[in-house]
Backbone as CSV, one residue per row, in Angstrom:
resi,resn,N_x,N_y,N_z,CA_x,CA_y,CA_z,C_x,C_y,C_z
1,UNK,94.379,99.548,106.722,94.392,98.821,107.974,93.894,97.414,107.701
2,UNK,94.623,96.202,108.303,94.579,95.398,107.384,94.103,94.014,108.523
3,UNK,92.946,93.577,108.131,92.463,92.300,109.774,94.017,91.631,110.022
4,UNK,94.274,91.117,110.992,95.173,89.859,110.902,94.679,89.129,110.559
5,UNK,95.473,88.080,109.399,95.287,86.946,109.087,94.882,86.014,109.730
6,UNK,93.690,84.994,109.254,93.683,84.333,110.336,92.417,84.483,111.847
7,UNK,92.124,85.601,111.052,90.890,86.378,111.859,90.039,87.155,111.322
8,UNK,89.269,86.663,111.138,88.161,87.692,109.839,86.717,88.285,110.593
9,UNK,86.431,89.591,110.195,86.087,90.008,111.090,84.141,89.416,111.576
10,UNK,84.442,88.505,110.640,82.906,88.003,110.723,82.983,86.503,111.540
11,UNK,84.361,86.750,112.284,84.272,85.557,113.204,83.606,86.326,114.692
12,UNK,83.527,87.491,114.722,83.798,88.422,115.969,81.828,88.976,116.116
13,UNK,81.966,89.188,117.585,80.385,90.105,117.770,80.495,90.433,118.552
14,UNK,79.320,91.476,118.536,79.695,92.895,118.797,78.247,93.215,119.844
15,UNK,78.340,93.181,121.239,76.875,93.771,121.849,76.289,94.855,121.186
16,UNK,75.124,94.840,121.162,74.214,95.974,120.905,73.838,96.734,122.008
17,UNK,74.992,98.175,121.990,75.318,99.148,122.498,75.848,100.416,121.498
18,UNK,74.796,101.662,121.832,75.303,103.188,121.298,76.034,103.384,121.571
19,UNK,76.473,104.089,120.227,77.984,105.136,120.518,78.130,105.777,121.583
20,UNK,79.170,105.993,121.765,79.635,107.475,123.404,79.736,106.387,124.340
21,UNK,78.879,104.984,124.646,78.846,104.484,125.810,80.407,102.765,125.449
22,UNK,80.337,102.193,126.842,81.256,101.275,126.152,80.574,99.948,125.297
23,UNK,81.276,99.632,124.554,80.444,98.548,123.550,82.058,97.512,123.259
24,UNK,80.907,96.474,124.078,82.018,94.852,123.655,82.053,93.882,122.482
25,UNK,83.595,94.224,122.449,83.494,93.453,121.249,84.306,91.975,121.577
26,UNK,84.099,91.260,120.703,84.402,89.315,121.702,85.642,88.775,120.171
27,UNK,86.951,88.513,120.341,87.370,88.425,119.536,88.343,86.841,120.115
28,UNK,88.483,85.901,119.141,88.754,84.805,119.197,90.103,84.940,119.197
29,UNK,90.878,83.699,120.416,92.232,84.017,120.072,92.398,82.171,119.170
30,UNK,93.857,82.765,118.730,94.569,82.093,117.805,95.813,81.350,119.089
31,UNK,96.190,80.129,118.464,97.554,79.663,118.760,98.531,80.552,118.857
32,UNK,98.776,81.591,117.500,99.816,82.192,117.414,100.158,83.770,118.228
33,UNK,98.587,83.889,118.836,98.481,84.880,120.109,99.309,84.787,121.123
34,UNK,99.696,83.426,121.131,100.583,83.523,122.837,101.939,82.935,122.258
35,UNK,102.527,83.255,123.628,103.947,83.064,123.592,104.361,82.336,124.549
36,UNK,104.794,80.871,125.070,105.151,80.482,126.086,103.605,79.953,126.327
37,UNK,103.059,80.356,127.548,102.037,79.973,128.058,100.803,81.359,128.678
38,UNK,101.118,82.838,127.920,100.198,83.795,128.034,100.648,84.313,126.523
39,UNK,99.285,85.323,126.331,99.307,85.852,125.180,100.380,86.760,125.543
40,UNK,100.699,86.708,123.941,101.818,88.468,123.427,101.092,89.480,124.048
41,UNK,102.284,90.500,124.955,101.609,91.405,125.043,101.670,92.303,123.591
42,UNK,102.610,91.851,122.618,101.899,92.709,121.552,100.716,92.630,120.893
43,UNK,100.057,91.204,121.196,98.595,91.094,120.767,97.446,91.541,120.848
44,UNK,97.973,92.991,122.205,96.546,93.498,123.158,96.957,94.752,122.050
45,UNK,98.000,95.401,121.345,97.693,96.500,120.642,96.547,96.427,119.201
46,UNK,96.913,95.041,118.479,96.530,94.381,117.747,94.506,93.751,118.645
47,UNK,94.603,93.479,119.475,93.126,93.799,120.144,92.436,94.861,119.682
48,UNK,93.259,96.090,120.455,92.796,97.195,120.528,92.118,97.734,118.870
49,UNK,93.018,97.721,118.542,93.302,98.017,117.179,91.863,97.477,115.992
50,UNK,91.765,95.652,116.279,90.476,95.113,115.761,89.172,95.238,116.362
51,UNK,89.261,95.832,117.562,87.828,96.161,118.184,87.847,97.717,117.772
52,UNK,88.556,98.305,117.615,88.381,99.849,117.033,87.616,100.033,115.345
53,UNK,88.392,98.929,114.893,87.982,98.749,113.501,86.359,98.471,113.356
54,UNK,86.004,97.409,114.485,84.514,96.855,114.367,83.909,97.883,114.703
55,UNK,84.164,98.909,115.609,83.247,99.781,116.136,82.858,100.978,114.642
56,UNK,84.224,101.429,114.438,83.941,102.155,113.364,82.534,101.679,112.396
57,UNK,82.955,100.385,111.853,82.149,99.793,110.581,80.953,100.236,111.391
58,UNK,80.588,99.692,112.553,79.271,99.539,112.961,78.682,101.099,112.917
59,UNK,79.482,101.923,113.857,79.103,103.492,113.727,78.880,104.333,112.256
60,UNK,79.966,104.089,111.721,79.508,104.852,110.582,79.404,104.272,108.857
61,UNK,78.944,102.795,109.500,78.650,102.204,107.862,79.510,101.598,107.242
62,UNK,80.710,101.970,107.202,81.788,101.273,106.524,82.622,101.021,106.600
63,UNK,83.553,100.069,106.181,84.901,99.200,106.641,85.854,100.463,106.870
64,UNK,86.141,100.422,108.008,87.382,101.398,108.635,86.746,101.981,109.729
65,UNK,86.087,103.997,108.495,85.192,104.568,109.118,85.633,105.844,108.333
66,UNK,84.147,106.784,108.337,84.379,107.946,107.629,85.042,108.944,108.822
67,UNK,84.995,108.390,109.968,85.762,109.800,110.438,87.116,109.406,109.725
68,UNK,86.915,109.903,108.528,87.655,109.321,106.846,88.874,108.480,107.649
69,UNK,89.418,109.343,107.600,90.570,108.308,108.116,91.561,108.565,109.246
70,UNK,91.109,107.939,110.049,91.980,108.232,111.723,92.969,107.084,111.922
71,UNK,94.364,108.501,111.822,95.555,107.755,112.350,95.733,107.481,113.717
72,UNK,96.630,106.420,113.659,96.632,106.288,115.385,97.915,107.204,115.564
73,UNK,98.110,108.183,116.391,99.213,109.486,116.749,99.978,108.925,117.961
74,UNK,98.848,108.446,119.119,99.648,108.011,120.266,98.962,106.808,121.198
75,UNK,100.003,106.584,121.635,98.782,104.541,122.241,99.873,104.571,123.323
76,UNK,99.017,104.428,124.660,99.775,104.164,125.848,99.108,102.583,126.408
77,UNK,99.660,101.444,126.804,98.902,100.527,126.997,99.682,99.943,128.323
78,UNK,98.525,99.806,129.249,99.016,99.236,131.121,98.210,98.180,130.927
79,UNK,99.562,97.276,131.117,99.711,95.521,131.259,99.102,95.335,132.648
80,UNK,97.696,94.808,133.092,97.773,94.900,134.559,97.736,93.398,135.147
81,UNK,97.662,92.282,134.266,97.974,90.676,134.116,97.874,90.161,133.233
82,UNK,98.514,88.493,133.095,98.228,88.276,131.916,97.352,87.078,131.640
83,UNK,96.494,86.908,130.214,95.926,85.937,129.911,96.447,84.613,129.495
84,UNK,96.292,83.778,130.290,97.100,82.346,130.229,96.544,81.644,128.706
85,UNK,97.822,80.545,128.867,96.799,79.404,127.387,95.585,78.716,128.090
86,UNK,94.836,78.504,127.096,93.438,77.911,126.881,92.490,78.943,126.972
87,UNK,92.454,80.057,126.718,91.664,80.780,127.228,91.155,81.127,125.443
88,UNK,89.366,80.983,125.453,89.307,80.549,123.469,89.103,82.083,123.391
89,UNK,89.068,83.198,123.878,88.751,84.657,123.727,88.520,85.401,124.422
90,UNK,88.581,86.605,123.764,88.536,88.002,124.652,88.132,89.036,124.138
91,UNK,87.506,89.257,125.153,86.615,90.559,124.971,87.322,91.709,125.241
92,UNK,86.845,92.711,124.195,87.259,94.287,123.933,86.256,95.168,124.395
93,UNK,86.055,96.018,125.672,85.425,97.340,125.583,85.955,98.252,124.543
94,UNK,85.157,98.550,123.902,85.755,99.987,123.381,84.930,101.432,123.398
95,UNK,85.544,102.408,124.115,84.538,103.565,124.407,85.593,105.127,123.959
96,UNK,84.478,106.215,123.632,85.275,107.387,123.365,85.408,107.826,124.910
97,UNK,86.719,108.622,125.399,87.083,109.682,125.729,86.849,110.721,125.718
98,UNK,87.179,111.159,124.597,87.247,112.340,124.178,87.282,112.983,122.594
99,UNK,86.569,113.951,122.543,86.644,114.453,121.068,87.027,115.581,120.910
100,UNK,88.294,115.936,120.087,88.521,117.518,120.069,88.344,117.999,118.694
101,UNK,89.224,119.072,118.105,88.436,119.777,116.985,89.226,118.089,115.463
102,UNK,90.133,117.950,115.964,91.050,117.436,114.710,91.482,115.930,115.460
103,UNK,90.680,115.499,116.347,91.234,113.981,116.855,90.221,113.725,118.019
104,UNK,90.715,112.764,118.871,89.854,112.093,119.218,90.678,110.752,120.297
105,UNK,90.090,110.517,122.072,90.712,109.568,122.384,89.840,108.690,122.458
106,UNK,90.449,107.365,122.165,89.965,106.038,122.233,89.972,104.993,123.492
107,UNK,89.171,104.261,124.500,89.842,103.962,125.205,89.422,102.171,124.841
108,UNK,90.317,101.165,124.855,89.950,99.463,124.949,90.258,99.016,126.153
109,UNK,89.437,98.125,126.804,90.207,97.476,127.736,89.812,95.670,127.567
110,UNK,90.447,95.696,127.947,90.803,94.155,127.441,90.675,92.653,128.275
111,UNK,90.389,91.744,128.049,89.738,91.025,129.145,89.716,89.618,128.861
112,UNK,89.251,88.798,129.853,88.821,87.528,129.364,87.831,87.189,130.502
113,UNK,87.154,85.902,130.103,86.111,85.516,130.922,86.626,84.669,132.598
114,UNK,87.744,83.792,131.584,88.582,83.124,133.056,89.093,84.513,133.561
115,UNK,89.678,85.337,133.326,90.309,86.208,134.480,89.970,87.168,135.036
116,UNK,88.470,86.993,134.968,87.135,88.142,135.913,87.055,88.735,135.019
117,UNK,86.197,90.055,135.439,85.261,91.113,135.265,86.544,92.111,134.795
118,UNK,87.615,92.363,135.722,88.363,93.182,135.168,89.083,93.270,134.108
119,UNK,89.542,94.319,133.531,90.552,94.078,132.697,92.159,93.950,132.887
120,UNK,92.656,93.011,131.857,94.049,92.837,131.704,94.744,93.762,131.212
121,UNK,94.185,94.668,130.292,95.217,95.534,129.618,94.057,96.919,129.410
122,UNK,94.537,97.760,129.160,94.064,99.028,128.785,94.752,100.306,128.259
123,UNK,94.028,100.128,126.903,95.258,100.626,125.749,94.027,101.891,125.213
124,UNK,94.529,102.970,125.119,94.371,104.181,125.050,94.903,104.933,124.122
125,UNK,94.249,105.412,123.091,94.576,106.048,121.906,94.318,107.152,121.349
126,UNK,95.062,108.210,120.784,94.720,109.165,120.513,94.797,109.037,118.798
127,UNK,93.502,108.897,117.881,93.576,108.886,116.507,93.243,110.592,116.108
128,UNK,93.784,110.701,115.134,94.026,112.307,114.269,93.721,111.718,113.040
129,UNK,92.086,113.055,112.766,91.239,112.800,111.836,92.283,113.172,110.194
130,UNK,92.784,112.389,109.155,93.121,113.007,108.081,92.557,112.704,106.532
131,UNK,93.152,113.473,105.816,92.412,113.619,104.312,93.126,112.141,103.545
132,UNK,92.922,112.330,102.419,93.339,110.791,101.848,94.799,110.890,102.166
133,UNK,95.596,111.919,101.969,97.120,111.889,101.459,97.456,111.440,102.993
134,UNK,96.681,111.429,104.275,97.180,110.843,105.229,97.928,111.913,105.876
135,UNK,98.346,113.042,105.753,99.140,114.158,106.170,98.310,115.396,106.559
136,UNK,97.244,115.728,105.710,96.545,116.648,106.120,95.618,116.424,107.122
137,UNK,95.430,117.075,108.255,94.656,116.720,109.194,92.961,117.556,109.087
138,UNK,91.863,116.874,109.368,90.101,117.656,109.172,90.011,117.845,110.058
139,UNK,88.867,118.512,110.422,88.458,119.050,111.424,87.409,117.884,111.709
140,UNK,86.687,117.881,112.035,85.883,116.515,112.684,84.196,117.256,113.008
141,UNK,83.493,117.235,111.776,82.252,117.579,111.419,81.628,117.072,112.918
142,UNK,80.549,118.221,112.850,79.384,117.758,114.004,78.523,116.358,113.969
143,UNK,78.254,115.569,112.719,77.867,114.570,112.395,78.989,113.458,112.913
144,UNK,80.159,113.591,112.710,81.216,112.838,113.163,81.470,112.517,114.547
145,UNK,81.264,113.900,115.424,81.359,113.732,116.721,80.271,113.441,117.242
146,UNK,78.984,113.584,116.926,77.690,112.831,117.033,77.920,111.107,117.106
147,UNK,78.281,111.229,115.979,78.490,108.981,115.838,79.260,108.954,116.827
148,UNK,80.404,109.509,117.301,81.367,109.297,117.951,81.463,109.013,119.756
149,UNK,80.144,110.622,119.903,80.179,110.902,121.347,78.157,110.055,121.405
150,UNK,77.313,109.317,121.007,76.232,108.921,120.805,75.488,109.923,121.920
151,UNK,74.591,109.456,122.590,73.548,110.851,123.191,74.325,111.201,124.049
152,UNK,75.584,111.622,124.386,76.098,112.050,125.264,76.835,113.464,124.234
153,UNK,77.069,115.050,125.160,77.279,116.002,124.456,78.898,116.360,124.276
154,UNK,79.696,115.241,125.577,80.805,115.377,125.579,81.373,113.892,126.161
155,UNK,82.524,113.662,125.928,82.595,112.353,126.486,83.050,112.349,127.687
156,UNK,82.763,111.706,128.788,83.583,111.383,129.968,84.779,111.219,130.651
């Protein structure tokens, strides 16, 4: 999984907020984010996607994340407006869903400061925990769903 170019992840920060609950992440946009005069909406998957990444590192130590390696299986994302030009960034909630024996939902929602409190987009993911070869799917250790679901016993 690979940053976009152009965006490194030590341009980005991250509130200090536990796992299970939502935790914002603030990610800078680029020129090449928008199209016309609002961002791509393909840029909010690519959001989603780099605030998932930060959360991991932060939760479990290292670039990606040991819940070894979670594919993304399914991503539904509701456009609910869009972010105009000039706008220098946007912020990512990112919070768990849900945890089952072999996956796990993700939820981002997506935002900016000019266009309120609410969010613009909210992209929703279901990642499936697998072994290196990428095909075999794990089961998702109690330590895993711990980092995952933080003092909460199930997610919301």
């Amino acid at each position: 999984m690979a940053t976009p170019t152009g965006r490194s992840a030590d341009t980005r920060t991250a509130d200090d907020t536990p796992a299970g609950v939502v935790h914002r992440v603030r990610i800078p946009l680029r020129i090449s984010d928008f199209v016309g005069m609002h961002v791509n909406n393909v840029r909010f998957q690519e959001f989603s996607q780099d605030a998932r990444l930060i959360w991991f590192r932060e939760r479990f130590g290292v670039p990606g994340s040991r819940v070894p390696i979670a594919l993304a299986r399914w991503m539904e994302i509701d456009f609910r407006r869009t972010i105009g030009m000039g706008v220098a960034e946007v912020w990512v909630d990112v919070e768990v869903l849900k945890v089952g024996r072999t996956s796990f939902t993700m939820r981002t929602s997506i935002g900016s400061e000019p266009t309120g409190p609410g969010p613009c987009a909210v992209v929703d993911t279901v990642l499936v925990v697998t072994a290196d070869d990428e095909i075999t799917t794990l089961e998702i250790t109690p330590e895993e769903r711990a980092a995952l679901l933080g003092d909460r016993e199930e997610a919301v």
